[in-house]
KETOR-474910 format. One line per 5 residues: number of its first residue (from 1); their letters; for each residue x, y, z of C-alpha. Coordinates in steps of 0.02 Angstrom, whole numbers, padded with zeros to 5 digits. Layout:
% KETOR-474910
NUM	A	X Y Z; ...
This chain:
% KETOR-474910
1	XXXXX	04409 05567 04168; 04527 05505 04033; 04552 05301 04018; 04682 05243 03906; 04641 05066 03857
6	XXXXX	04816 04973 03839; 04790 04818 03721; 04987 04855 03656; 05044 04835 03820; 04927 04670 03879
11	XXXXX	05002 04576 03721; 05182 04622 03683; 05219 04499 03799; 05128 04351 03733; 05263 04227 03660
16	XXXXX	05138 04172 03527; 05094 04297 03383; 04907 04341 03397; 04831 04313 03195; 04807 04489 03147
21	XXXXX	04611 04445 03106; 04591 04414 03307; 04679 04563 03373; 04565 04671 03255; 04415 04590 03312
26	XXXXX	04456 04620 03479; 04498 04804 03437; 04322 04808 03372; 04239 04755 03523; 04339 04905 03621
31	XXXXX	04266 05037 03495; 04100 04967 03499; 04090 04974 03693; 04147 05162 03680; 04335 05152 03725
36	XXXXX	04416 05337 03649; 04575 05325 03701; 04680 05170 03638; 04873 05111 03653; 04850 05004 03526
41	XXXXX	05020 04943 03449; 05205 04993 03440; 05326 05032 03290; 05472 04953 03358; 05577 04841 03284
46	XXXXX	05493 04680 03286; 05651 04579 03318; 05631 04644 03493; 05418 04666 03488; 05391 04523 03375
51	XXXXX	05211 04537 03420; 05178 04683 03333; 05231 04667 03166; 05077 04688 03105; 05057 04860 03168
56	XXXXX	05037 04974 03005; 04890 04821 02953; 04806 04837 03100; 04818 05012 03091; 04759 05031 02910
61	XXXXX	04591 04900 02959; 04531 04996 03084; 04388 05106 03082; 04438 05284 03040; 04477 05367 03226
66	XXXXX	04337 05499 03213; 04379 05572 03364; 04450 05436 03452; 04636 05418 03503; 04736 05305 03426
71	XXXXX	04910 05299 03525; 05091 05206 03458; 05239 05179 03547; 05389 05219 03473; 05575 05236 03526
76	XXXXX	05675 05320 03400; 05677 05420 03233; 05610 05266 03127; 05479 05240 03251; 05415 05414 03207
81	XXXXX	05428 05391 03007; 05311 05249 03012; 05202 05332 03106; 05203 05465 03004; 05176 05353 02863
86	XXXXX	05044 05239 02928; 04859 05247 02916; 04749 05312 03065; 04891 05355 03175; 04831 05515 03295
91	XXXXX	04978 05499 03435; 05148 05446 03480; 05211 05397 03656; 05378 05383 03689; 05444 05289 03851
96	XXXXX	05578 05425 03953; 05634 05339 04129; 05702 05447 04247; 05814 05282 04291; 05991 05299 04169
101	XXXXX	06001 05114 04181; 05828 05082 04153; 05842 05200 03972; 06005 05108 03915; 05919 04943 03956
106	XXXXX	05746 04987 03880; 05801 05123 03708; 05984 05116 03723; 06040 05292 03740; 06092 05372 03898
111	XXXXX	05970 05523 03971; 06072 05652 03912; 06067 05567 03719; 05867 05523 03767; 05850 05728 03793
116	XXXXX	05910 05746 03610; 05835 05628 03546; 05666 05687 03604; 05684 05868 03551; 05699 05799 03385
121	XXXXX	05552 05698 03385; 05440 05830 03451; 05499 05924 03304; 05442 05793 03170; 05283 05745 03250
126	XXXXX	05246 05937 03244; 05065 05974 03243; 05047 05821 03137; 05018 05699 03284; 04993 05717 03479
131	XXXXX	05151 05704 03586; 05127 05581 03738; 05303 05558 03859; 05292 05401 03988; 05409 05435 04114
136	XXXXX	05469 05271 04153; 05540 05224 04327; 05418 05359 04411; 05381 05293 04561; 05554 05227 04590
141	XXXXX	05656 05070 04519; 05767 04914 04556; 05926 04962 04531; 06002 05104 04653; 05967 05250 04537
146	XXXXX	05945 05422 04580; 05734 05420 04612; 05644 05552 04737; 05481 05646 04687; 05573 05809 04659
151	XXXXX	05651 05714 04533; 05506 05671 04439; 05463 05858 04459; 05623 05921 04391; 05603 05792 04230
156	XXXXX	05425 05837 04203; 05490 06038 04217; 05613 06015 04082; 05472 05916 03980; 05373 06063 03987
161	XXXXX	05480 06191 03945; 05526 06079 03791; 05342 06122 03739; 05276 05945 03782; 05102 05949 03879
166	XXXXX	05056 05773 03880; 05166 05664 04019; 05102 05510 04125; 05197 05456 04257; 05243 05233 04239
171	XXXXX	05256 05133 04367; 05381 05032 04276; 05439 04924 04445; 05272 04885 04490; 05285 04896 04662
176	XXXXX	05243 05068 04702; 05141 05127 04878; 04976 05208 04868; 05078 05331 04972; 05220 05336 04838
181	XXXXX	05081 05372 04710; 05011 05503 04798; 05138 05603 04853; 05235 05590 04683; 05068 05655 04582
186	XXXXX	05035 05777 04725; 05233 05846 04689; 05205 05853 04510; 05017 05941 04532; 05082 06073 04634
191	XXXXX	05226 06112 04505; 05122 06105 04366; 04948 06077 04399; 04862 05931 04380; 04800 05966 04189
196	XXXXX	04887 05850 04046; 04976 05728 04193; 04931 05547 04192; 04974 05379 04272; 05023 05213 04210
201	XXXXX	05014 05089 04335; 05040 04905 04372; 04949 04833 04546; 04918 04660 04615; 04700 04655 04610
206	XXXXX	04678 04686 04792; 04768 04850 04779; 04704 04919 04635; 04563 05016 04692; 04679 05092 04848
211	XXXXX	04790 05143 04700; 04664 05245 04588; 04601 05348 04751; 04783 05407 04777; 04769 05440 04605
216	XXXXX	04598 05552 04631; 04687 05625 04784; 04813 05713 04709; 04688 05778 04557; 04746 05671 04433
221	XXXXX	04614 05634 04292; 04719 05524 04177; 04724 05324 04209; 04778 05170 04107; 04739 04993 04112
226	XXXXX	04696 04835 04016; 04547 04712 04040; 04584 04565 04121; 04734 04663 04200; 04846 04579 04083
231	XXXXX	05035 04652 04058; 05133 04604 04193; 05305 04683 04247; 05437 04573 04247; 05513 04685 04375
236	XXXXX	05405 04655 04516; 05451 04466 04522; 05256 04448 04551; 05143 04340 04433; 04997 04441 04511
241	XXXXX	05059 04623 04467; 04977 04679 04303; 04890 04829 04237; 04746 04900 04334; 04606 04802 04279
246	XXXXX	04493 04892 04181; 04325 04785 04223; 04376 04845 04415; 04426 05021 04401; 04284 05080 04270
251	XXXXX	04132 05028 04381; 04220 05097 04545; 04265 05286 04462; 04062 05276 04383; 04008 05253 04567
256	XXXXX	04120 05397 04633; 04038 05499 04474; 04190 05508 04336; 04106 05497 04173; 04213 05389 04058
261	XXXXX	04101 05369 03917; 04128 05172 03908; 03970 05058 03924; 04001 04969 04085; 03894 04822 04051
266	XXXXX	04002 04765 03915; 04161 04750 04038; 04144 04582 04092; 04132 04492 03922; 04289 04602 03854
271	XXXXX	04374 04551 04016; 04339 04374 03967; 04383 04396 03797; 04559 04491 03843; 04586 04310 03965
276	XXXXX	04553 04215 03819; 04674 04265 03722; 04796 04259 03858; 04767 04081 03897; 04785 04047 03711
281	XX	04935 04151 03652; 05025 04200 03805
């Protein structure tokens, strides 16, 4: 079972900038408890992520990634030269919605520009650094566009024929079923298999858990979360609706026997850390 760990996404949000001391040592407590698989930061221009203009630092302090995953967002062909440039960098994500207003609103370029756009970035990241594509809008969106799970299947086709393994499925709106989940993942499995396919998803607490076994249904083995289940979606017009909370999700997928490699017993003091620093810089 593969668990991203989404710090990036928990704080880009916060309207107060997190001292760049604090977010490492926070960082540090992740890698100590055995989290491999991090979206850490984002090389975006910090006019619009003001939070992480510290990226390359943070980068450059951490420990060396030995194996570990060290994932940046990016959005464009600058986006890729730092992270080409910067220390410790392993992957690149770059956010793809299926939704045409969603992609002006979020990169501004159309799909058909966005298809471009990403052929060219594939090429510089090369073998250089993993290629990870969030398909934004997967589960549906707000706005009246175009959304059905053969859809999502025909996107994640042409992804895939573009040479690009590595695709997780957002649920940008936050408001996606169980069912929704399932059948979507299910749609995309049977295309594709279930191999390389992930999902990003964003739950009010009592649903969480009814979320990752549609998930596990379909034969998904790729989640992502943040402690604390901090990173809301301002789409879902829900306080409540945030990340899947790691300190819930972890301990459930140990007792249905997914090995995540993260020491479980360290979950609730992270969790209380990750609070913290929302009640202090959010």
């Amino acid at each position: 079972m593969r668990w991203v760990e989404c710090p990036r996404d928990s704080w880009q949000g916060f309207r107060q900038f997190i001292p760049t001391d604090e977010k490492l040592a926070y960082l540090q407590g992740l890698l100590e408890a055995g989290f491999t698989h991090l979206d850490l930061t984002s090389f975006v221009s910090p006019k619009w992520v003001p939070q992480h203009a510290d990226a390359e630092e943070v980068l450059a302090r951490l420990p060396a990634p030995q194996g570990r995953e060290y994932l940046v967002i990016i959005a464009n062909e600058r986006g890729m030269q730092r992270a080409l440039q910067a220390e410790n960098v392993t992957s690149v994500g770059y956010p793809f919605s299926i939704c045409e207003t969603f992609q002006r609103k979020n990169v501004n370029k159309t799909i058909a520009e966005s298809w471009e756009e990403l052929a060219h970035l594939r090429d510089m990241a090369s073998d250089r650094l993993g290629f990870v594509v969030y398909l934004s809008m997967g589960f549906g969106n707000p706005y009246g566009d175009p959304w059905s799970p053969e859809r999502v299947v025909e996107f994640v086709g042409q992804l895939r024929e573009m040479g690009i393994r590595r695709i997780a499925l957002a649920d940008t709106y936050g408001v996606a079923t169980a069912q929704a989940i399932r059948i979507t993942l299910q749609a995309v499995a049977v295309a594709f298999g279930p191999e390389d396919i992930g999902a990003h998803l964003h739950s009010r607490p009592e649903a969480t858990l009814e979320k990752v076994d549609a998930v596990l249904a379909s034969g998904v083995r790729w989640l992502e979360g943040a402690l604390a289940g901090i990173g809301g979606c301002p789409f879902a017009g829900d306080d409540l609706v945030g990340n899947l909370a790691t300190e819930a999700v972890l301990p459930y997928l140990a007792r249905k026997g997914f090995e995540v490699g993260v020491q479980l017993d360290s979950l609730a003091q992270l969790a209380d850390e990750a609070a913290l620093l929302r009640a202090r810089f959010a």
